[in-house]
Predicted model as a PDB file, atoms N, CA, C, CB and O in Angstrom, pLDDT in the B-factor column:
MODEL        1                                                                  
ATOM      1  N   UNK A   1     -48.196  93.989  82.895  1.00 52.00           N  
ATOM      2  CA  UNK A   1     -49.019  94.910  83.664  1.00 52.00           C  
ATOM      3  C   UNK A   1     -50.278  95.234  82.857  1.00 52.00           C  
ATOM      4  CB  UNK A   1     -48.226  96.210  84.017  1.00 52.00           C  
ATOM      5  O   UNK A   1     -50.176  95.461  81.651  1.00 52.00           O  
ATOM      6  N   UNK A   2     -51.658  95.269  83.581  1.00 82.00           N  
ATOM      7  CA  UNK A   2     -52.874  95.461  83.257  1.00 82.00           C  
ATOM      8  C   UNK A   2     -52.979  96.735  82.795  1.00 82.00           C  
ATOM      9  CB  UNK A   2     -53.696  95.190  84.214  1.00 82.00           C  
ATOM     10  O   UNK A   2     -52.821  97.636  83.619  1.00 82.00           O  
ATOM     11  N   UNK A   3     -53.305  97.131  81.197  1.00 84.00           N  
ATOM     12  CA  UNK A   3     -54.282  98.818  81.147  1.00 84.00           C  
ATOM     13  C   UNK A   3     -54.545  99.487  82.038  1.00 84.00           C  
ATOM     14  CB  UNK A   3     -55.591  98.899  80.760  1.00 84.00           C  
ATOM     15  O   UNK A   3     -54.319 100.696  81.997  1.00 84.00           O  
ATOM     16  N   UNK A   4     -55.095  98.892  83.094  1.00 88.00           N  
ATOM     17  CA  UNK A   4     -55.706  99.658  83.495  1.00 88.00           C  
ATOM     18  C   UNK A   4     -54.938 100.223  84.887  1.00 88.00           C  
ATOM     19  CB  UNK A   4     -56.958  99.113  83.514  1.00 88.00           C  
ATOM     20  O   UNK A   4     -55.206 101.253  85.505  1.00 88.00           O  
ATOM     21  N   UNK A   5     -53.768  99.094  85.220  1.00 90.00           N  
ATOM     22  CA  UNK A   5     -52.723  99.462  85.920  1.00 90.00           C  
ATOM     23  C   UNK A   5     -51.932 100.744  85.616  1.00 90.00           C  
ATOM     24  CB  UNK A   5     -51.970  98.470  85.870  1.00 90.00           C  
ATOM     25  O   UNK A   5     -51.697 101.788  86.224  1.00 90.00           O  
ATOM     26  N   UNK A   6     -51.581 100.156  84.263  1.00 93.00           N  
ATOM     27  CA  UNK A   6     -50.763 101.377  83.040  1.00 93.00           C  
ATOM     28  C   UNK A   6     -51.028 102.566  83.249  1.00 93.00           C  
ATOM     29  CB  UNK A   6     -51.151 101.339  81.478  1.00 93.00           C  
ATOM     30  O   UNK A   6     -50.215 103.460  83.482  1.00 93.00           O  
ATOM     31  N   UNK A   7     -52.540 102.677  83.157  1.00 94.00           N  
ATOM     32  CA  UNK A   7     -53.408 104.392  82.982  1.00 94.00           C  
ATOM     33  C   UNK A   7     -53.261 105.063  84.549  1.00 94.00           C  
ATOM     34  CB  UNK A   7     -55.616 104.225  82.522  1.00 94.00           C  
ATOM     35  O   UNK A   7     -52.964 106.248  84.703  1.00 94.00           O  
ATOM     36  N   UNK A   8     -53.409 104.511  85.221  1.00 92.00           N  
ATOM     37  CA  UNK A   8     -53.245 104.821  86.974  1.00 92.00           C  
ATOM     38  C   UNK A   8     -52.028 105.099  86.965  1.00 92.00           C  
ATOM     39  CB  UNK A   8     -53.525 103.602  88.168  1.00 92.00           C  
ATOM     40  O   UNK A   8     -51.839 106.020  87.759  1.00 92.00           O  
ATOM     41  N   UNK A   9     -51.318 104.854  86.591  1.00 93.00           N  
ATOM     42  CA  UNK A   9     -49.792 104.631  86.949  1.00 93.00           C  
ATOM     43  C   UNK A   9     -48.963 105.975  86.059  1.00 93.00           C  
ATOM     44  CB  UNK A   9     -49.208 102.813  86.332  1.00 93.00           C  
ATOM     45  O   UNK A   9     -48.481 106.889  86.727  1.00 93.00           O  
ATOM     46  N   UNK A  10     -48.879 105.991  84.885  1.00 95.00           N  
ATOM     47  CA  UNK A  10     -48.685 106.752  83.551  1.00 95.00           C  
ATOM     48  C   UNK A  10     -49.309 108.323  83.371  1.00 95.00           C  
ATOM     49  CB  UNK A  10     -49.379 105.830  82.436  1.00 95.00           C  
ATOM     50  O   UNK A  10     -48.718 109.323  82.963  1.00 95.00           O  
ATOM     51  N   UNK A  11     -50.927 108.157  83.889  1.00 96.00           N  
ATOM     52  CA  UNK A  11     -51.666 108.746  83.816  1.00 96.00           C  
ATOM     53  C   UNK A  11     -51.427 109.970  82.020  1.00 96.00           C  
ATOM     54  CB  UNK A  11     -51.650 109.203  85.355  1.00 96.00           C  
ATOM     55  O   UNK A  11     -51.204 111.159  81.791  1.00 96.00           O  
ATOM     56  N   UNK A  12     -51.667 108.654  81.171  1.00 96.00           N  
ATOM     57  CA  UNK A  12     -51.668 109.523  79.676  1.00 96.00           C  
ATOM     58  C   UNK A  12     -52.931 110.346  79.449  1.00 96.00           C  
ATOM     59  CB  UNK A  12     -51.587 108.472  78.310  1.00 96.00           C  
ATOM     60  O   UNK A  12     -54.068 110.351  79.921  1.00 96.00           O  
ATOM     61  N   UNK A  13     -52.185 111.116  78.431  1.00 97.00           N  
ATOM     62  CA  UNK A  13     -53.205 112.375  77.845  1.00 97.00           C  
ATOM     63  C   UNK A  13     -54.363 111.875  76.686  1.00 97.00           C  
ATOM     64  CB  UNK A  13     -52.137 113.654  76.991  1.00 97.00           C  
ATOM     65  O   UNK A  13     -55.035 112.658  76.014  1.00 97.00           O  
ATOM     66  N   UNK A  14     -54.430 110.488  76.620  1.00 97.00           N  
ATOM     67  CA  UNK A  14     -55.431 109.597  75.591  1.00 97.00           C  
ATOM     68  C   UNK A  14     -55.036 108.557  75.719  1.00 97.00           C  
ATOM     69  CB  UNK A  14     -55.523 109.816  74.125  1.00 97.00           C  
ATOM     70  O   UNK A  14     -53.861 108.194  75.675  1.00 97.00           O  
ATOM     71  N   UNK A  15     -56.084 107.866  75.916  1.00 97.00           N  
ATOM     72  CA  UNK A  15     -55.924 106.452  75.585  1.00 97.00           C  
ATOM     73  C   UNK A  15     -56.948 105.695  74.249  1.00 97.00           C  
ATOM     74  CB  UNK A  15     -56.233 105.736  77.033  1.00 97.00           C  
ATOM     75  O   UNK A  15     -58.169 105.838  74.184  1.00 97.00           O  
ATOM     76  N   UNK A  16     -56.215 104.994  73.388  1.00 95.00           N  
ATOM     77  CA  UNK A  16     -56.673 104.301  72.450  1.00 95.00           C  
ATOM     78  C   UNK A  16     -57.084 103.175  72.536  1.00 95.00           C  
ATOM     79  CB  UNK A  16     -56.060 104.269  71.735  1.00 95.00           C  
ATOM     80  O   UNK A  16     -56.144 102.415  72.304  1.00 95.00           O  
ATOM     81  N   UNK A  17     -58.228 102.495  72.803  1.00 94.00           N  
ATOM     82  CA  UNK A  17     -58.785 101.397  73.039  1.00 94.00           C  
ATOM     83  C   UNK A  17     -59.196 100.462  72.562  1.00 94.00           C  
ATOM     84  CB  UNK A  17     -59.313 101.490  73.391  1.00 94.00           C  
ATOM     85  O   UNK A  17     -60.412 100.635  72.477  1.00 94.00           O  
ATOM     86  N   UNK A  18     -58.783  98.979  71.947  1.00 92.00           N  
ATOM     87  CA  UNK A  18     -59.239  98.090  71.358  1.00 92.00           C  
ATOM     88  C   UNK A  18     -60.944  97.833  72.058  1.00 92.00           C  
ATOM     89  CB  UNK A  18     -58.125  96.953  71.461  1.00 92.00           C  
ATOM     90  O   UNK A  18     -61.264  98.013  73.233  1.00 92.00           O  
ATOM     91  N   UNK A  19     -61.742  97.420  71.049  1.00 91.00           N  
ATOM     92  CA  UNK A  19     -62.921  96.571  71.604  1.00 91.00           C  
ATOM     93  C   UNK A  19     -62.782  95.483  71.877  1.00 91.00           C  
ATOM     94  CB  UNK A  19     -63.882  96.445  70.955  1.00 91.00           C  
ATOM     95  O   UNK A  19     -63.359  95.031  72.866  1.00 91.00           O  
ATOM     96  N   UNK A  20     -61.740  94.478  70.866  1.00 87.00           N  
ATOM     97  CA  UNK A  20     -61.881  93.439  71.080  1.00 87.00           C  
ATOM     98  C   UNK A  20     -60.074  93.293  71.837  1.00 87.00           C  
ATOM     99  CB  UNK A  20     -62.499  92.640  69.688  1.00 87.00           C  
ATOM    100  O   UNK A  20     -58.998  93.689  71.388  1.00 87.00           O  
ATOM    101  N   UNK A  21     -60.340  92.724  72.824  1.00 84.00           N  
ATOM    102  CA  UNK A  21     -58.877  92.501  73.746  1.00 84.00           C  
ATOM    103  C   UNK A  21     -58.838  90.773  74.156  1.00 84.00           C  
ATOM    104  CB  UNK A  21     -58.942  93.637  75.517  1.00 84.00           C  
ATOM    105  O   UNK A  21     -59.818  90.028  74.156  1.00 84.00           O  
ATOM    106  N   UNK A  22     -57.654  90.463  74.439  1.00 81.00           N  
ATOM    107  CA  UNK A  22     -57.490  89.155  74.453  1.00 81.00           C  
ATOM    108  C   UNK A  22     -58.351  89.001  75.802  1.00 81.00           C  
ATOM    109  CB  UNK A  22     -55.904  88.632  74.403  1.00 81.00           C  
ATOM    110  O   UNK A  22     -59.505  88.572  75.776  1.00 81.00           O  
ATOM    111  N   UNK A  23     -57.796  89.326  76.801  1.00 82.00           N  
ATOM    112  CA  UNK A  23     -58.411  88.476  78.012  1.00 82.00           C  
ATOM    113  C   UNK A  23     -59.683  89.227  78.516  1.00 82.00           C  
ATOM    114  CB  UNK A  23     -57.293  88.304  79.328  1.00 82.00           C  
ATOM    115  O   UNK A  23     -60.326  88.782  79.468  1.00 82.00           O  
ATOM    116  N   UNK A  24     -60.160  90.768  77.641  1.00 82.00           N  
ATOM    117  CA  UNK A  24     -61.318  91.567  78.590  1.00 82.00           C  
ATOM    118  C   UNK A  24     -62.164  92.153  77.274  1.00 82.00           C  
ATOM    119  CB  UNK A  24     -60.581  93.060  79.844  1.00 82.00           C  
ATOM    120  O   UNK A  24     -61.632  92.128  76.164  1.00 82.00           O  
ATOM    121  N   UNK A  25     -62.926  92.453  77.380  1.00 87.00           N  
ATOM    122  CA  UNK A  25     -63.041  93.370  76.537  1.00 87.00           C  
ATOM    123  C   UNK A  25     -62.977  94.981  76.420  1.00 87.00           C  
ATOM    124  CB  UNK A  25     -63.871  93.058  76.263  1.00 87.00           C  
ATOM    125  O   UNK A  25     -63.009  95.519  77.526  1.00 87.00           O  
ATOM    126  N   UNK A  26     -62.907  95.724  75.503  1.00 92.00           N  
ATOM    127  CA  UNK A  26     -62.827  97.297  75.832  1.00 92.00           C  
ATOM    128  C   UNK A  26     -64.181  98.055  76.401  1.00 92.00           C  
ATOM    129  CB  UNK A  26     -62.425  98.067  74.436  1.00 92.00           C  
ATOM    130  O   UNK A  26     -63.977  99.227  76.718  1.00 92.00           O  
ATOM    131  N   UNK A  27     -65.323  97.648  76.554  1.00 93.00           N  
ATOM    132  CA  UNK A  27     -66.304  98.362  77.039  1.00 93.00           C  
ATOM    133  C   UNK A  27     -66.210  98.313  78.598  1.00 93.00           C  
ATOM    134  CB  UNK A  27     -67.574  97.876  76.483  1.00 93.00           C  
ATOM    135  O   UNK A  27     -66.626  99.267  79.257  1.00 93.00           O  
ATOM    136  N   UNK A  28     -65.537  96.943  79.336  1.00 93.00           N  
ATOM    137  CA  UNK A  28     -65.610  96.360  80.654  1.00 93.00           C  
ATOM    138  C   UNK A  28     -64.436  97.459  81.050  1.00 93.00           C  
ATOM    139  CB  UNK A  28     -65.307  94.515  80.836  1.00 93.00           C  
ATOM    140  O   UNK A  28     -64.611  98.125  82.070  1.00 93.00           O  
ATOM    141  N   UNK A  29     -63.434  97.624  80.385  1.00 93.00           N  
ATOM    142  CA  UNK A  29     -61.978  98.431  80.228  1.00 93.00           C  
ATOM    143  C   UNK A  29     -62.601 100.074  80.332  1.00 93.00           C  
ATOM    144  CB  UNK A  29     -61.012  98.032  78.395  1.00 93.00           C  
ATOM    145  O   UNK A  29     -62.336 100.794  81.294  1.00 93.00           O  
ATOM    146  N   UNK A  30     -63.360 100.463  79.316  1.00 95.00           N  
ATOM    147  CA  UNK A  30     -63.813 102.079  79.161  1.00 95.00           C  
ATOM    148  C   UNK A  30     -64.361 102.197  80.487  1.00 95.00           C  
ATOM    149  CB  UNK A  30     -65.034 102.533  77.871  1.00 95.00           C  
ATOM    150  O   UNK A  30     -63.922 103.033  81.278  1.00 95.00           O  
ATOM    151  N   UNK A  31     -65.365 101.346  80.795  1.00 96.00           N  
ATOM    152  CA  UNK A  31     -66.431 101.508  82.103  1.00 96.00           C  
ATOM    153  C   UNK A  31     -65.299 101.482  83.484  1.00 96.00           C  
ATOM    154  CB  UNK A  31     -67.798  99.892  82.191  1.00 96.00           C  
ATOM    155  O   UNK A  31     -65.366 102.219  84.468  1.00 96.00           O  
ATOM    156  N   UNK A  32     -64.633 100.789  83.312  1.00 95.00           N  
ATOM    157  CA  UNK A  32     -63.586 101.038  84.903  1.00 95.00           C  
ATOM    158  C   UNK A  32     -62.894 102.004  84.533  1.00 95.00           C  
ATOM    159  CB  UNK A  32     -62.416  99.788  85.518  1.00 95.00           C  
ATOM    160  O   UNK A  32     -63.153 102.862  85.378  1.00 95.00           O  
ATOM    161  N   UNK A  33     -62.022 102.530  83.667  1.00 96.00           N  
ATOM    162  CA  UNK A  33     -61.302 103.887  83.833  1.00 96.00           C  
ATOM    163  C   UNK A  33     -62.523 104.890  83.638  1.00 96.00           C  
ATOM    164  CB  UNK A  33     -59.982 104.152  82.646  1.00 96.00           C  
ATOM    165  O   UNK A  33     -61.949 105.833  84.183  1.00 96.00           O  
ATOM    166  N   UNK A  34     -63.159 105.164  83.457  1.00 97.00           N  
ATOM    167  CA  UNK A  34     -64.733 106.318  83.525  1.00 97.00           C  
ATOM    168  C   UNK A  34     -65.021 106.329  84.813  1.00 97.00           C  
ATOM    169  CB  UNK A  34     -66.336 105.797  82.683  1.00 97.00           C  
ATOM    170  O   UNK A  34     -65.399 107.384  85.322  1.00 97.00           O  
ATOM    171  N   UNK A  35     -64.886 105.066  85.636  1.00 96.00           N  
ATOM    172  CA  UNK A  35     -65.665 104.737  87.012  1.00 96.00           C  
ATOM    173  C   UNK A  35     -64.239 104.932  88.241  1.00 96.00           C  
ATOM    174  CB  UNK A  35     -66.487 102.743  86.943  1.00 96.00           C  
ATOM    175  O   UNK A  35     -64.334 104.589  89.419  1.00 96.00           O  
ATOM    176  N   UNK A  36     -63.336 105.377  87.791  1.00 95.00           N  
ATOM    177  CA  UNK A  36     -61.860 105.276  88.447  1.00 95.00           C  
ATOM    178  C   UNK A  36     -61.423 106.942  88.735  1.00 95.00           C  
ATOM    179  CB  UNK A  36     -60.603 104.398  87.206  1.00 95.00           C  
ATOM    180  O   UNK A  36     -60.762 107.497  87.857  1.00 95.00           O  
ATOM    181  N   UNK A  37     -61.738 107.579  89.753  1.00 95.00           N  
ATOM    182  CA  UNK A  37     -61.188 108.929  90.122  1.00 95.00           C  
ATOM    183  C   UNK A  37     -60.275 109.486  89.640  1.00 95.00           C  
ATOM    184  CB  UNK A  37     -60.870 109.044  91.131  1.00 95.00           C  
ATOM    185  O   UNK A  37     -60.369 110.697  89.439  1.00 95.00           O  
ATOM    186  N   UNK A  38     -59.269 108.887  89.350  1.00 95.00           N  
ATOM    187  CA  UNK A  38     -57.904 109.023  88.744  1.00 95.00           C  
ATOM    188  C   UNK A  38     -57.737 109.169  87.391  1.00 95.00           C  
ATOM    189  CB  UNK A  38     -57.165 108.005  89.027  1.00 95.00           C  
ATOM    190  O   UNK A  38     -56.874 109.937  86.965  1.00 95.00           O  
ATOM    191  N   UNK A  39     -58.524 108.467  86.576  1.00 96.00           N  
ATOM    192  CA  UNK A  39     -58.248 108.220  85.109  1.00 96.00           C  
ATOM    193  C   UNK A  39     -59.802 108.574  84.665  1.00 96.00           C  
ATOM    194  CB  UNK A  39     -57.618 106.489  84.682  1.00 96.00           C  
ATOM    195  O   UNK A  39     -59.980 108.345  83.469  1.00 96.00           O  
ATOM    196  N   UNK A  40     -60.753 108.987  85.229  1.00 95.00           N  
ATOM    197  CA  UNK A  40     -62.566 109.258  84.285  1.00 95.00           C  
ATOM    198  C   UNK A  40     -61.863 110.714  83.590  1.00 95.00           C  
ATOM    199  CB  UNK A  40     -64.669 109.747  85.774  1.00 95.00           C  
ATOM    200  O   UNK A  40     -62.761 111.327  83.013  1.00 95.00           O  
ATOM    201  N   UNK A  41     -60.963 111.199  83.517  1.00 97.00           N  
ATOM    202  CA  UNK A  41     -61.431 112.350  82.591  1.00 97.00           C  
ATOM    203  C   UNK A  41     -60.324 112.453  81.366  1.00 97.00           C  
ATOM    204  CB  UNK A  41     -61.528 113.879  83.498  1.00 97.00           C  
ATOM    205  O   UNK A  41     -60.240 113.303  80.479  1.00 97.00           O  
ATOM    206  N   UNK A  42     -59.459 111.224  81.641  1.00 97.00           N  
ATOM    207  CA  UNK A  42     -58.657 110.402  80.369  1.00 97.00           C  
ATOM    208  C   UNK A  42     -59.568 110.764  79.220  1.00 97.00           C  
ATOM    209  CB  UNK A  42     -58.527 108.528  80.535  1.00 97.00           C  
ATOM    210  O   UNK A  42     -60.772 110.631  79.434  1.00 97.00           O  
ATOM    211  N   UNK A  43     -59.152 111.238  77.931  1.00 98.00           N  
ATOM    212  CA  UNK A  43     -59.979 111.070  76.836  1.00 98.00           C  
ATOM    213  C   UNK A  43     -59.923 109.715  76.471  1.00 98.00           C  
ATOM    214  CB  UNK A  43     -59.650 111.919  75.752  1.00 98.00           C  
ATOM    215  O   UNK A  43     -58.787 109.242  76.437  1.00 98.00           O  
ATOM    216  N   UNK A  44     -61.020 108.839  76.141  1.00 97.00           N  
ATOM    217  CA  UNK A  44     -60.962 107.616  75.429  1.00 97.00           C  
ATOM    218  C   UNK A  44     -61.544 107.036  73.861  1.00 97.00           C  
ATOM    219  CB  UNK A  44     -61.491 106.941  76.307  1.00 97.00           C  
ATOM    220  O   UNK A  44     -62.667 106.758  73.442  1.00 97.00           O  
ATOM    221  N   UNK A  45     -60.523 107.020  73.412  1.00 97.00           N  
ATOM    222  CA  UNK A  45     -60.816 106.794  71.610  1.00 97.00           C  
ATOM    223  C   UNK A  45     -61.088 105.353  71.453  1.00 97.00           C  
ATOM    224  CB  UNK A  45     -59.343 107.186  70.462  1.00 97.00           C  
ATOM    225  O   UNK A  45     -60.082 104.645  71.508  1.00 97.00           O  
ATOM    226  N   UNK A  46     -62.433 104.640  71.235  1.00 95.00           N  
ATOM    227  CA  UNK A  46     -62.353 103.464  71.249  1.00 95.00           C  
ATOM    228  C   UNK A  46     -61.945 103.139  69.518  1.00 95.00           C  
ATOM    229  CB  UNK A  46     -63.717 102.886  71.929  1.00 95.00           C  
ATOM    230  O   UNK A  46     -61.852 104.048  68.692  1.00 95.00           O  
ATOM    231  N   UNK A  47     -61.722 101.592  69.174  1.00 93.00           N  
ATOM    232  CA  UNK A  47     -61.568 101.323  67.884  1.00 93.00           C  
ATOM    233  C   UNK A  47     -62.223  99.931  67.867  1.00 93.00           C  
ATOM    234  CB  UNK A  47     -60.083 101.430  67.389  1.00 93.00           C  
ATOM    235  O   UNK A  47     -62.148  99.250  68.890  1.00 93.00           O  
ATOM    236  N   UNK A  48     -62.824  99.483  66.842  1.00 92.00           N  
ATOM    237  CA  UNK A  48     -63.397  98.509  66.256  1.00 92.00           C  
ATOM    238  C   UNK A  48     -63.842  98.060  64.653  1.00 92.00           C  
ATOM    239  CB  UNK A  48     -64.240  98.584  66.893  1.00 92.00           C  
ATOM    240  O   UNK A  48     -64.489  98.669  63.801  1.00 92.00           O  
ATOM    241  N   UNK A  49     -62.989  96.289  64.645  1.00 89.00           N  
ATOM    242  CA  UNK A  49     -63.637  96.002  63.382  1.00 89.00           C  
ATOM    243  C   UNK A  49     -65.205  95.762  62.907  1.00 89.00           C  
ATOM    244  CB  UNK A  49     -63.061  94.993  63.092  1.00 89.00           C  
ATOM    245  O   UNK A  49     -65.666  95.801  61.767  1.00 89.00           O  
ATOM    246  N   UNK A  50     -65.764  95.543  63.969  1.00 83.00           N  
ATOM    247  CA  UNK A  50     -66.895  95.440  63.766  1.00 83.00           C  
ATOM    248  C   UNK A  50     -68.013  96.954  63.623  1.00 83.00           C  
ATOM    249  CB  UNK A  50     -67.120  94.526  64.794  1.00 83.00           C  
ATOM    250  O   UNK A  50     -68.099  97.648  64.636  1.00 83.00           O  
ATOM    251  N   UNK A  51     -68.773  97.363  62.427  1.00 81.00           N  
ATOM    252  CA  UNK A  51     -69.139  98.151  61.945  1.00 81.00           C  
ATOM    253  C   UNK A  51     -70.848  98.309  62.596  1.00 81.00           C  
ATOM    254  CB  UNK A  51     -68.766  97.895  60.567  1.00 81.00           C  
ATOM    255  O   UNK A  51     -71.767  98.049  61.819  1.00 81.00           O  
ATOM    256  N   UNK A  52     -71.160  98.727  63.985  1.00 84.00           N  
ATOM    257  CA  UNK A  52     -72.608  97.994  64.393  1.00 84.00           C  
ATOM    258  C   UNK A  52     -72.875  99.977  65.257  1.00 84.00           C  
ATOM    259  CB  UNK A  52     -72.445  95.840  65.945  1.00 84.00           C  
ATOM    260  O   UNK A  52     -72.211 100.734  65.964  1.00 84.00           O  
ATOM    261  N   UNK A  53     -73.803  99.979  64.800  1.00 90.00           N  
ATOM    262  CA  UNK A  53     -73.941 101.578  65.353  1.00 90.00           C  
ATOM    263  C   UNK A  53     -74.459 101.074  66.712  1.00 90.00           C  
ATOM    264  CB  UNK A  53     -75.169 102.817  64.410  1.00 90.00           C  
ATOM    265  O   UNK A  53     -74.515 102.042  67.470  1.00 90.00           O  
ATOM    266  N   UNK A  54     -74.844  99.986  67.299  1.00 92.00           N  
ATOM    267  CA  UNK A  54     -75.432 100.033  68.587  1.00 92.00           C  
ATOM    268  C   UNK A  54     -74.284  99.796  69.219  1.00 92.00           C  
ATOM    269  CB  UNK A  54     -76.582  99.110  68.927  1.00 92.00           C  
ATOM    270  O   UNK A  54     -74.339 100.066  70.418  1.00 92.00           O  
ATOM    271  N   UNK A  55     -72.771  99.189  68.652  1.00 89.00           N  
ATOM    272  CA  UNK A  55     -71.905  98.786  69.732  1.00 89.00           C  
ATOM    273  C   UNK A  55     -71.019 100.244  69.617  1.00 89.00           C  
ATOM    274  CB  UNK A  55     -71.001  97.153  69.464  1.00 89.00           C  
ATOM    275  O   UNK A  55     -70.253 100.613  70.507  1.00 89.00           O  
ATOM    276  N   UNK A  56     -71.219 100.860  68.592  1.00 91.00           N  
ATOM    277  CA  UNK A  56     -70.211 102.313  69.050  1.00 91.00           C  
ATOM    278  C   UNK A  56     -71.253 103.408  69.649  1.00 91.00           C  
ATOM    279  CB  UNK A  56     -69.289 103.177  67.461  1.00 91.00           C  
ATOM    280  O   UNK A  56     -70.941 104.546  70.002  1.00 91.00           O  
ATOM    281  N   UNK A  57     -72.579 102.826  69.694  1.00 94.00           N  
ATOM    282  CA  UNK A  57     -73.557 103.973  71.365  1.00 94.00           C  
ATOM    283  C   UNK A  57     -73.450 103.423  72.729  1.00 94.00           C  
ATOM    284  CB  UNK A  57     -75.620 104.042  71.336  1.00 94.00           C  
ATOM    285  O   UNK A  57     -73.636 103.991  73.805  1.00 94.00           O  
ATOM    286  N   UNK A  58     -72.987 101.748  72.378  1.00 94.00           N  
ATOM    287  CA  UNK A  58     -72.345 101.634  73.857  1.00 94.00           C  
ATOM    288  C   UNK A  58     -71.006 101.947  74.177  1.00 94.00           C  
ATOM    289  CB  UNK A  58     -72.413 100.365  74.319  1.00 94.00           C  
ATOM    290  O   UNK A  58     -70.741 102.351  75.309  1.00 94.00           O  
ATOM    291  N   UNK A  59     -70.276 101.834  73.464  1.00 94.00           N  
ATOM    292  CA  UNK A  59     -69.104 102.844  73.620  1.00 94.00           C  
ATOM    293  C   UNK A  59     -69.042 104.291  73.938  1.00 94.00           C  
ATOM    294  CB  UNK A  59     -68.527 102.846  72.585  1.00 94.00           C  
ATOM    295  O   UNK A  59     -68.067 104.965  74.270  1.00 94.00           O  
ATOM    296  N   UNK A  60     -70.087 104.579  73.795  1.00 95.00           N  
ATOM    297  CA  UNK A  60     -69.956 106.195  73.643  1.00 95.00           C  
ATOM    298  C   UNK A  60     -70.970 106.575  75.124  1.00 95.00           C  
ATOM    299  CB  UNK A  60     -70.760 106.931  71.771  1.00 95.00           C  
ATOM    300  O   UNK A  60     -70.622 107.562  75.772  1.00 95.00           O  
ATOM    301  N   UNK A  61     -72.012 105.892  75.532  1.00 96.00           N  
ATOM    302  CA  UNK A  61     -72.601 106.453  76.994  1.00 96.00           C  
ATOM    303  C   UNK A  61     -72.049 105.136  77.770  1.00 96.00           C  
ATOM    304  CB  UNK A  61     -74.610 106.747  77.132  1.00 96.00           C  
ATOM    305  O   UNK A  61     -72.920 104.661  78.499  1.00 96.00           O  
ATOM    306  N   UNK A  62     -70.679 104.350  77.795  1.00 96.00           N  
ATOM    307  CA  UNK A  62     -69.821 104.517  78.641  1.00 96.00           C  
ATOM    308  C   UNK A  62     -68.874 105.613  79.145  1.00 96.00           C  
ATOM    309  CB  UNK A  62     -69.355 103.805  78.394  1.00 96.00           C  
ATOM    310  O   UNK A  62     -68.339 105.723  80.249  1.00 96.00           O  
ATOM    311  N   UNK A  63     -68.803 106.388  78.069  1.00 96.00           N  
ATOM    312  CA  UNK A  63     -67.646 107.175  78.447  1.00 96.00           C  
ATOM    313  C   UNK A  63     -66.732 107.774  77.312  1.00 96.00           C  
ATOM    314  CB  UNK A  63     -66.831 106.331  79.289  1.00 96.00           C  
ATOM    315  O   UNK A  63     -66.280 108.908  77.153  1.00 96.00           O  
ATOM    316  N   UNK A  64     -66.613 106.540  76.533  1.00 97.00           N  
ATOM    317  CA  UNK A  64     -65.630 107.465  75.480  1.00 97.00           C  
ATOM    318  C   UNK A  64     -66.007 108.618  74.950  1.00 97.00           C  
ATOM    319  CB  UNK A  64     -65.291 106.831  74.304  1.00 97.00           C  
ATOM    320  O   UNK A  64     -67.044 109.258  75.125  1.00 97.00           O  
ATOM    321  N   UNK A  65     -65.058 108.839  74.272  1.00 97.00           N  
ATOM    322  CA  UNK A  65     -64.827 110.366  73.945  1.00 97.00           C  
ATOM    323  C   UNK A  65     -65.072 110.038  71.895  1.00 97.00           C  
ATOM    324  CB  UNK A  65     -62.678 111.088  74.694  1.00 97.00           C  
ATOM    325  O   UNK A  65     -65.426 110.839  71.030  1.00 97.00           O  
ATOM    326  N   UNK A  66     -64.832 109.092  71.818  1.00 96.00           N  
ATOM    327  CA  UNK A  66     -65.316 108.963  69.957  1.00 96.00           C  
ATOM    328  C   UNK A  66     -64.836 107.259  69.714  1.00 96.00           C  
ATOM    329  CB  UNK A  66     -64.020 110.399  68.514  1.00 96.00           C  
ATOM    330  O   UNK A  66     -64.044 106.632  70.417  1.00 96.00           O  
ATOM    331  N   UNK A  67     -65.452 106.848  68.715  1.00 94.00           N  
ATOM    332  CA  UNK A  67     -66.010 105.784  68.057  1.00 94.00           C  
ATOM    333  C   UNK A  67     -65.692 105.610  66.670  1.00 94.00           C  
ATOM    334  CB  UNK A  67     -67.291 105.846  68.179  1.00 94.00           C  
ATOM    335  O   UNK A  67     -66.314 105.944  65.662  1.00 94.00           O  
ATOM    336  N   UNK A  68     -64.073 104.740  66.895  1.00 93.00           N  
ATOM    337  CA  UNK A  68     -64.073 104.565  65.141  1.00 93.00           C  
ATOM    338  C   UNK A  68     -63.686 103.236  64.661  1.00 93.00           C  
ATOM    339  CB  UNK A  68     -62.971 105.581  64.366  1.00 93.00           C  
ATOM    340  O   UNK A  68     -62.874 102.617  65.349  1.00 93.00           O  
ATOM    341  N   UNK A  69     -64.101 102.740  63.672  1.00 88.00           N  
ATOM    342  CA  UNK A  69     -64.383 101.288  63.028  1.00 88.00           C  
ATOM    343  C   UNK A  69     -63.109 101.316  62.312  1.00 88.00           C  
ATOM    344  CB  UNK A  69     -65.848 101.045  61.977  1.00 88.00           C  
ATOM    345  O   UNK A  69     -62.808 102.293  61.626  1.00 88.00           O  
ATOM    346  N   UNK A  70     -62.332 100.284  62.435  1.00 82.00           N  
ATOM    347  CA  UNK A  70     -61.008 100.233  61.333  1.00 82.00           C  
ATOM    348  C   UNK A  70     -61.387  99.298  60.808  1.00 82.00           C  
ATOM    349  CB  UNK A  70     -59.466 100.061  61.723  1.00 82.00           C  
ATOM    350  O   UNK A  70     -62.125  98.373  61.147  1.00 82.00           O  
ATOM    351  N   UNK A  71     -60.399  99.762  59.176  1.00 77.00           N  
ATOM    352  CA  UNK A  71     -60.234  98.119  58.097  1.00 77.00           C  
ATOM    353  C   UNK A  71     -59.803  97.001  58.892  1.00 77.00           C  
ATOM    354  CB  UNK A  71     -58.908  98.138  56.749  1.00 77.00           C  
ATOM    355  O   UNK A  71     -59.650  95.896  58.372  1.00 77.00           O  
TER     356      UNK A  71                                                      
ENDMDL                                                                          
END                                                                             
């Protein structure tokens, strides 16, 4: 079952978000639950290895809620 099935379905109190996902990526992922009646007021914590301040400001005026780079 799809994330984004999951979050509709579950309806959790946060969701933790990879950037990089096998078959989608997490910004295409943030932008439909933000754009989804049901799940836009989900808090969303994105995460990424990649360290690029322009890809955690697109993360962030999609929707999420904070922007953090892991080892």
């Amino acid at each position: 079952m799809s994330g984004l099935l999951q979050a509709n379905e579950l309806m959790p109190h946060l969701i933790i978000l990879n950037v990089q996902l096998k078959d989608n990526d997490g910004f295409n992922v943030c932008k439909a639950l933000k754009n989804n009646t049901s799940t836009k007021k989900i808090p969303i914590l994105m995460l990424s290895t990649i360290i690029d301040p322009e890809e955690k400001a697109k993360g962030l005026d999609l929707g999420a809620d904070d922007f953090l780079s892991k080892p």
